[in-house]
N, CA, C and O of each residue as an XYZ file, in Angstrom:
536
protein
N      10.695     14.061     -0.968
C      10.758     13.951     -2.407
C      11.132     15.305     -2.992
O      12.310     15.612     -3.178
N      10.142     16.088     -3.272
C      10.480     17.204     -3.692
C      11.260     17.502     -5.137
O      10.853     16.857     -6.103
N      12.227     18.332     -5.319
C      12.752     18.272     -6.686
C      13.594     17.742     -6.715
O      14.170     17.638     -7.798
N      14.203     17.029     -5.385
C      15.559     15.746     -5.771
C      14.891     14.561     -5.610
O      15.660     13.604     -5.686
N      13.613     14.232     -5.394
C      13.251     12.560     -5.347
C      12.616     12.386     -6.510
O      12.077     13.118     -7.340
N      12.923     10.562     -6.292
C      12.221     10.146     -7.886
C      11.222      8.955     -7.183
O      11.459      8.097     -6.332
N       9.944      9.327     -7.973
C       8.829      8.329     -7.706
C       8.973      7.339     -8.840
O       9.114      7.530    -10.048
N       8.897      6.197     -8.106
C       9.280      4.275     -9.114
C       7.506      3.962     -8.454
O       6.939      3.910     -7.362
N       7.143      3.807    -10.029
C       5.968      3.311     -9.999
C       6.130      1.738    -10.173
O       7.020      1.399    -10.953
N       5.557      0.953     -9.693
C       5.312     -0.258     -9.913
C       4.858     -1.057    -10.064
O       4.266     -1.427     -9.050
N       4.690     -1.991    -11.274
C       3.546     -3.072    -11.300
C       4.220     -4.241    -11.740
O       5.324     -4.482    -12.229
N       2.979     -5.046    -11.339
C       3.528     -6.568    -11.944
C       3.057     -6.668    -13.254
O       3.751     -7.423    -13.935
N       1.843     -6.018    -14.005
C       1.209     -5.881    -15.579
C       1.982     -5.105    -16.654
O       1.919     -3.882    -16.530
N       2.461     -5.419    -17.342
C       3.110     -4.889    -18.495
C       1.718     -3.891    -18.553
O       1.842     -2.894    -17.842
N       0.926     -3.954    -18.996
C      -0.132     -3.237    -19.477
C      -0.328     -1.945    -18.909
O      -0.506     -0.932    -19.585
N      -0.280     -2.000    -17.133
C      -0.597     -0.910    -16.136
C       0.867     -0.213    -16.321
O       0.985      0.703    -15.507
N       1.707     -0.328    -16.925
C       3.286      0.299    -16.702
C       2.646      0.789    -18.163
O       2.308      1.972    -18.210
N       2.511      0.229    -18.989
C       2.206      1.481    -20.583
C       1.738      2.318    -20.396
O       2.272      3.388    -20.689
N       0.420      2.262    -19.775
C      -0.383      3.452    -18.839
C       0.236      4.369    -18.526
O       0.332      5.452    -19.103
N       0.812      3.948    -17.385
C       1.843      5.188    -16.517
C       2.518      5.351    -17.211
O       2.848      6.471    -16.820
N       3.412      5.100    -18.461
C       4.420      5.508    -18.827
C       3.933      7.172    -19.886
O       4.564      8.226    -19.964
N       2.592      6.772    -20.552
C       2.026      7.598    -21.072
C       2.003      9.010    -20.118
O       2.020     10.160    -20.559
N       1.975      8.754    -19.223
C       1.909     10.028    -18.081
C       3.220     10.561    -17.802
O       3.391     11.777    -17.716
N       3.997      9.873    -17.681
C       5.517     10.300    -17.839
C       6.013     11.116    -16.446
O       6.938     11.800    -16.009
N       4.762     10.558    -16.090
C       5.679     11.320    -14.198
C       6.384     10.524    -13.434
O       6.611     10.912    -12.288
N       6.851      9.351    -13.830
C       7.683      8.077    -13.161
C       8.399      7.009    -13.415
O       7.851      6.188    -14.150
N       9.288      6.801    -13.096
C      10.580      5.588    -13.240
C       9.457      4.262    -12.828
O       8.888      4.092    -11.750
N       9.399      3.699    -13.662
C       8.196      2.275    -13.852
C       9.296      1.207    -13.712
O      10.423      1.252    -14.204
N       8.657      0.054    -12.805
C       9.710     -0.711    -12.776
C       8.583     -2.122    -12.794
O       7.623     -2.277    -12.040
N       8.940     -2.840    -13.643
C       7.757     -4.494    -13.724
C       8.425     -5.125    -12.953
O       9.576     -5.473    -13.215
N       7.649     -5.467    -11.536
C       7.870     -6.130    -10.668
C       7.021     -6.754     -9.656
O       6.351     -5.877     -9.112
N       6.792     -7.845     -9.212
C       5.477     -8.538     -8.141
C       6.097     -7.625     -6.634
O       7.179     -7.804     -6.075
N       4.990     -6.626     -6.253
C       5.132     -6.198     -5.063
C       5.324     -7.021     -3.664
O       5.412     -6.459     -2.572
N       5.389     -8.783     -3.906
C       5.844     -9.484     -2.702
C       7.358     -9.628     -2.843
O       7.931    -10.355     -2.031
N       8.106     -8.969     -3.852
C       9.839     -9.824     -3.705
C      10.209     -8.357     -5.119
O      10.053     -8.405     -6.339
N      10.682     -7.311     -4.293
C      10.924     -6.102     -4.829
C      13.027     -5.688     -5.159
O      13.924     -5.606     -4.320
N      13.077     -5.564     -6.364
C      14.334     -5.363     -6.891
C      15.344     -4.429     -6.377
O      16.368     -4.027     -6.929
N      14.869     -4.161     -5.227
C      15.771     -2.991     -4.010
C      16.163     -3.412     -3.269
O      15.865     -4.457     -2.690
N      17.192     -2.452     -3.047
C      18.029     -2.938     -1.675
C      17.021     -2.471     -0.485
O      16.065     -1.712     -0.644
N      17.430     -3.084      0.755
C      16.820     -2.850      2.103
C      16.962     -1.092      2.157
O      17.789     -0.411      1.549
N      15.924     -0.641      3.047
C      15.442      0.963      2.739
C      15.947      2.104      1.653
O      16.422      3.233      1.772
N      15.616      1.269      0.555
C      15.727      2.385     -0.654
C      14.902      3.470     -0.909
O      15.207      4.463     -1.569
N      14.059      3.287     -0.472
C      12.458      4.121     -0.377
C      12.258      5.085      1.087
O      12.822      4.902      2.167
N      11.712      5.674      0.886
C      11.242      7.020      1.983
C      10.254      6.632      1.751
O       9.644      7.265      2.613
N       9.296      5.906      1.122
C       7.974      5.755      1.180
C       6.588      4.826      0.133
O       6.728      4.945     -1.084
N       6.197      4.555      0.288
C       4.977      3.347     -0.387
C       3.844      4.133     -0.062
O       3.476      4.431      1.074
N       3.117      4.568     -1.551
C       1.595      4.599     -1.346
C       0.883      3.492     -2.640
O       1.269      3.439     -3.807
N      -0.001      2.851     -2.147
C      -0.658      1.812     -2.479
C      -2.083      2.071     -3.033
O      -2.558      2.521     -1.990
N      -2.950      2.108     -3.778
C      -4.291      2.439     -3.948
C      -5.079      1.200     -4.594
O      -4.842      0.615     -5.651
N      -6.235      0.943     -3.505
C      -7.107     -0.276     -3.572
C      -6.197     -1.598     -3.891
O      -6.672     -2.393     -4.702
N      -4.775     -1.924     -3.243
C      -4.197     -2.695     -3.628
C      -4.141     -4.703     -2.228
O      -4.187     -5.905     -2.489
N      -4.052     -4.060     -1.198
C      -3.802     -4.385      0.196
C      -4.828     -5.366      0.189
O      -4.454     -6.517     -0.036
N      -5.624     -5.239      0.317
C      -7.153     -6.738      0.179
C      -7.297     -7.588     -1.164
O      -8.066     -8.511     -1.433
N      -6.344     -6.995     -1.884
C      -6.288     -7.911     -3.626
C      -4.797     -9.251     -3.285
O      -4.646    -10.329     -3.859
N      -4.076     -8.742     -2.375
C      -2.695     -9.337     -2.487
C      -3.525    -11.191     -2.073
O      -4.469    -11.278     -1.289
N      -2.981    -12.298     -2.704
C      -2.880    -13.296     -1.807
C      -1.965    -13.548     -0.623
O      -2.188    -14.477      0.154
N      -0.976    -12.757     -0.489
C      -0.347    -12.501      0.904
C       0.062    -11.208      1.642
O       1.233    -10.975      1.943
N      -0.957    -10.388      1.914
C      -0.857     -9.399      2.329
C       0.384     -9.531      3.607
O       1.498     -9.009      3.586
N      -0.138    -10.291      4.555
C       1.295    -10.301      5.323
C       3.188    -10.717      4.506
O       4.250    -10.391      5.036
N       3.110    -11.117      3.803
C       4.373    -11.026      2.764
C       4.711     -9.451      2.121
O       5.861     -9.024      2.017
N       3.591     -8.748      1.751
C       3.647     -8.124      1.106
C       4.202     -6.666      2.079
O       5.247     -6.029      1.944
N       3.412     -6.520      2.769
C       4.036     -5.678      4.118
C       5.371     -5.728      4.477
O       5.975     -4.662      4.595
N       5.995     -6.881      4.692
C       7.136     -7.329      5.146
C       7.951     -6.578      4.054
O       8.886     -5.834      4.349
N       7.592     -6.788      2.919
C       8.335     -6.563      1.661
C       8.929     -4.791      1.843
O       9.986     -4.195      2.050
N       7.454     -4.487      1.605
C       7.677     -3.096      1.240
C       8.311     -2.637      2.749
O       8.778     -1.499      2.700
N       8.427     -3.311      4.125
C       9.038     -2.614      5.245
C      10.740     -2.622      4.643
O      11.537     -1.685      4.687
N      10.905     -3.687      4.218
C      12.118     -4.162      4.139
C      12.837     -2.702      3.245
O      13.857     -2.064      3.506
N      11.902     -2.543      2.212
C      12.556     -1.598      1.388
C      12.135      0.006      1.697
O      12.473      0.915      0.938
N      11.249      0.243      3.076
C      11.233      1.867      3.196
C      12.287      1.772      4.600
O      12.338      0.942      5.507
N      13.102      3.042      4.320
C      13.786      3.594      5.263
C      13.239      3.600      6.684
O      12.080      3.953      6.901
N      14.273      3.115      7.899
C      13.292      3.710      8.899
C      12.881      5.004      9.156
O      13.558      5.993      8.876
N      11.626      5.034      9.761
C      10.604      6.171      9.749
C      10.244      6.508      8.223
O       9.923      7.654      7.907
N      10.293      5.725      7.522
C       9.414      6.289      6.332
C       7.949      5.871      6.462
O       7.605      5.411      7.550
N       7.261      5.951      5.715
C       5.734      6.583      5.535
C       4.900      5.115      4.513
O       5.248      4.865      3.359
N       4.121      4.556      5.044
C       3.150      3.683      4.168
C       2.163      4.241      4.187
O       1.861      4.898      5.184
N       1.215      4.152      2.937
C       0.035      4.757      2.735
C      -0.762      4.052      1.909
O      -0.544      4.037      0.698
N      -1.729      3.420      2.444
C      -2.578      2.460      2.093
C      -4.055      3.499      2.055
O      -4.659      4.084      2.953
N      -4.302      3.381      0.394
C      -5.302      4.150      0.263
C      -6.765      3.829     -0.341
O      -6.536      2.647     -0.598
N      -7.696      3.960     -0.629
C      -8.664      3.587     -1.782
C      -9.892      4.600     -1.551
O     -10.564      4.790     -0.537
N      -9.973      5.268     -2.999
C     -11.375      5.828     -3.157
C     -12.696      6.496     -2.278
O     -13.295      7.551     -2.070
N     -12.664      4.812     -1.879
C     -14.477      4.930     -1.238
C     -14.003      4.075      0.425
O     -12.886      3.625      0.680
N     -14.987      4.058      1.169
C     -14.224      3.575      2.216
C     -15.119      2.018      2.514
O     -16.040      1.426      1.952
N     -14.389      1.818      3.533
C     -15.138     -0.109      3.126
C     -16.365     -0.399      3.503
O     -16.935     -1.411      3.097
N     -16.859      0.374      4.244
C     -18.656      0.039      3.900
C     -19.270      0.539      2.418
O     -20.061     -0.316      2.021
N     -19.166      1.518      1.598
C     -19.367      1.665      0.766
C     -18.647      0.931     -0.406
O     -19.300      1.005     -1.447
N     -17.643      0.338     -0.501
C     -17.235     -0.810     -1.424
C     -17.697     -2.061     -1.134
O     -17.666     -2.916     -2.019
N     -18.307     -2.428      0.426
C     -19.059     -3.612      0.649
C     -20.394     -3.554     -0.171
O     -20.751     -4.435     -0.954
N     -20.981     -2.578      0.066
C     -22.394     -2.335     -0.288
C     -22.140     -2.243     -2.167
O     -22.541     -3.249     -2.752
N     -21.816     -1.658     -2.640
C     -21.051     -1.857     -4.081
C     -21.147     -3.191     -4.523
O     -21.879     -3.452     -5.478
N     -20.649     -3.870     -4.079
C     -20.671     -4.856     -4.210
C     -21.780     -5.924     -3.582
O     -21.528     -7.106     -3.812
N     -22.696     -5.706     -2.996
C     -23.714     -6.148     -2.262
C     -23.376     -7.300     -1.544
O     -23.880     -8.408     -1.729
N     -22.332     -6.962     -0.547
C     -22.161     -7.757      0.668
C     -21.847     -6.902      1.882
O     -21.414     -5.769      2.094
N     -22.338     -8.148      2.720
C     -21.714     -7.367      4.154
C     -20.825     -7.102      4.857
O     -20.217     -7.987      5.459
N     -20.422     -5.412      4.995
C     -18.883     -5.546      5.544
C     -18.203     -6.498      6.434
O     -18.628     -6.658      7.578
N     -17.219     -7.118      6.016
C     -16.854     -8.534      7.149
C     -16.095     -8.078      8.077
O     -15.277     -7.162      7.993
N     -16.445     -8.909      9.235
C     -15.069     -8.724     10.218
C     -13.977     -9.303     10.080
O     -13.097     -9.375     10.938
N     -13.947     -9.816      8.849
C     -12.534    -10.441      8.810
C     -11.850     -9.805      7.598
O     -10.876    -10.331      7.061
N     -12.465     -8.502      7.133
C     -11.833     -7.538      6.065
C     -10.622     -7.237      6.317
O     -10.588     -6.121      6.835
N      -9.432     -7.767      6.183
C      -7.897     -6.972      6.429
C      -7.731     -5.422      6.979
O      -7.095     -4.964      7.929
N      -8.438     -4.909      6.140
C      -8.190     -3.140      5.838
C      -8.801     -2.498      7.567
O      -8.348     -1.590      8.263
N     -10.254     -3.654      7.848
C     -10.722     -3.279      9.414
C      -9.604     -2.771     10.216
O      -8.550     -3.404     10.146
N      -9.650     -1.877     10.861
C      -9.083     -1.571     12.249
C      -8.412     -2.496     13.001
O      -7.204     -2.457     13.232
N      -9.115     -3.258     13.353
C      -8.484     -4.582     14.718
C      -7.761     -5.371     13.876
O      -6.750     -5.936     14.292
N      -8.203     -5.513     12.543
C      -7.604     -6.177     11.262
C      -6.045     -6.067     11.312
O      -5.132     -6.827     11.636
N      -6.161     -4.577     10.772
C      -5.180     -3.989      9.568
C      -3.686     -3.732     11.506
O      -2.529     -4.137     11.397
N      -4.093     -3.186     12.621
C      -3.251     -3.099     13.024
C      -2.362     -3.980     13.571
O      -1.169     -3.688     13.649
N      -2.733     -4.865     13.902
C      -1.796     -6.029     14.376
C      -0.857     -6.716     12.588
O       0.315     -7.091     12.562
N      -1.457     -6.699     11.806
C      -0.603     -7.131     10.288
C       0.100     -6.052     10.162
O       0.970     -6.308      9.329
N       0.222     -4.824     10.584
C       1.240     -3.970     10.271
C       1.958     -4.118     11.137
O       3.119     -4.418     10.855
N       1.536     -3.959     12.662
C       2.490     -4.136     13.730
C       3.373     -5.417     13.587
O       4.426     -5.426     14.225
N       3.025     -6.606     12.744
C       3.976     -7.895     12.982
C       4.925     -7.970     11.333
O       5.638     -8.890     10.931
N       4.512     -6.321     10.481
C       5.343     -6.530      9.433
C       6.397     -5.311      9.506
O       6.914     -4.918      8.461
N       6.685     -4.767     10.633
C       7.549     -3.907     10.620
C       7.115     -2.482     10.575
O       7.945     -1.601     10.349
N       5.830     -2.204     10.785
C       5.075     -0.566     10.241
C       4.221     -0.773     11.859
O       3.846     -1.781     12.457
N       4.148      0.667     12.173
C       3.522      1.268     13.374
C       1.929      1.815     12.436
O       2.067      2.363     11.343
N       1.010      1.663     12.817
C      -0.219      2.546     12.448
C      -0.554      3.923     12.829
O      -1.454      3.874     13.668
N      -0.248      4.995     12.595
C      -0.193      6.102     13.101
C      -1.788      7.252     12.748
O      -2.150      8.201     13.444
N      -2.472      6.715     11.433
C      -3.631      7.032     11.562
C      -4.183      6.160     10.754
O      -3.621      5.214     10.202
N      -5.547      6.552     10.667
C      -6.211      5.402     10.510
C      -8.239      6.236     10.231
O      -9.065      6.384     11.132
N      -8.423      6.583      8.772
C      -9.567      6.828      8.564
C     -10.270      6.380      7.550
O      -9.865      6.516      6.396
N     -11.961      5.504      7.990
C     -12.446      4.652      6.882
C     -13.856      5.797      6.760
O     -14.933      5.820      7.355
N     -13.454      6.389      6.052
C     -14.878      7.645      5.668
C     -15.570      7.184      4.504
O     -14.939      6.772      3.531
N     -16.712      7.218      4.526
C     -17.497      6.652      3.030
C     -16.688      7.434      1.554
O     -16.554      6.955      0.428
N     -16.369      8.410      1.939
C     -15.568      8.767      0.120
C     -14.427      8.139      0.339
O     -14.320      7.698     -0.805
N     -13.483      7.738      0.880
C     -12.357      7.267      0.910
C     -12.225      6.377      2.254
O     -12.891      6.205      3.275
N     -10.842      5.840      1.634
C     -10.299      4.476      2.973
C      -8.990      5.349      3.399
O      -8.370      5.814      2.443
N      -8.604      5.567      4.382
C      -6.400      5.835      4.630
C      -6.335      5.530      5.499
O      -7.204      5.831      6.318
N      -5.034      4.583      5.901
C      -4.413      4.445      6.318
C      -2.989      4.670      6.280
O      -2.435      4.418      5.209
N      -1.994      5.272      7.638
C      -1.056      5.595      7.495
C       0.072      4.664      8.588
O       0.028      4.599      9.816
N       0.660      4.270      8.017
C       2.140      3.709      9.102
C       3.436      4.328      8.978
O       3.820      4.974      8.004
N       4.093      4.082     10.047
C       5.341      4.305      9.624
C       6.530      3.433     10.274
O       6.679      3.153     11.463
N       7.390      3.056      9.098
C       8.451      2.187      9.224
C       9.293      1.987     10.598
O       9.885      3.025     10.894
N       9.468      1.094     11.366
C       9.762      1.079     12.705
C      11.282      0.307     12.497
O      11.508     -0.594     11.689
N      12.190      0.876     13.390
C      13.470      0.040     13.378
C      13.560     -1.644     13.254
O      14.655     -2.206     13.255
């Protein structure tokens, strides 16, 4: 990125794009992150925050954003707090069938086009990192 890239923020809410626009650090584009207005690898990269366990098709949604990062570009699936502490937040028990899990999250990246290259669920935060595979 640097001083020749441009970050395209994106949402599907008119509302969350007024937001960002107020901030004025990004090309906002209203769009549903399963079926994205780019050509195939327009992007060097996708970071996501608390978004990935909200999708009703997370495996669509992967596919999507592979389609549109360059190969070897960079996914970054992020959130806050990490998922035992958003379980407990919420007063349930972390599931094994949480997406974002480990045994979860790597095989849905591996079958949407993204390699998992790290991978840390620390109580202040969640990251995960992939990167775009030929």
């Amino acid at each position: 990125m640097g001083d020749k890239g441009t970050v395209l923020g994106v949402d599907v809410t008119p509302a969350m794009l007024v937001t960002a626009a107020r901030e004025g650090r990004a090309c906002l584009l209203l769009a549903d992150c399963h079926r994205l207005p780019l050509p195939p690898g327009a992007v060097d990269g996708i970071f996501t925050a608390g978004l990935l366990d909200h999708l009703p098709d997370p495996t669509a949604a992967l596919r999507e954003w592979a389609r549109v990062t360059a190969p070897g570009g960079a996914l970054l699936l992020f959130h806050p707090s990490g998922r035992a502490e958003r379980a407990r937040r919420h007063g349930r028990p972390l599931s094994p069938d949480d997406p974002l899990g480990e045994p979860n999250l790597r095989p849905l990246l591996d079958g949407s086009g993204w390699q998992l290259d790290r991978y840390e669920d620390a109580s202040a935060y969640f990251l995960a990192r992939a990167v775009r595979t030929c």
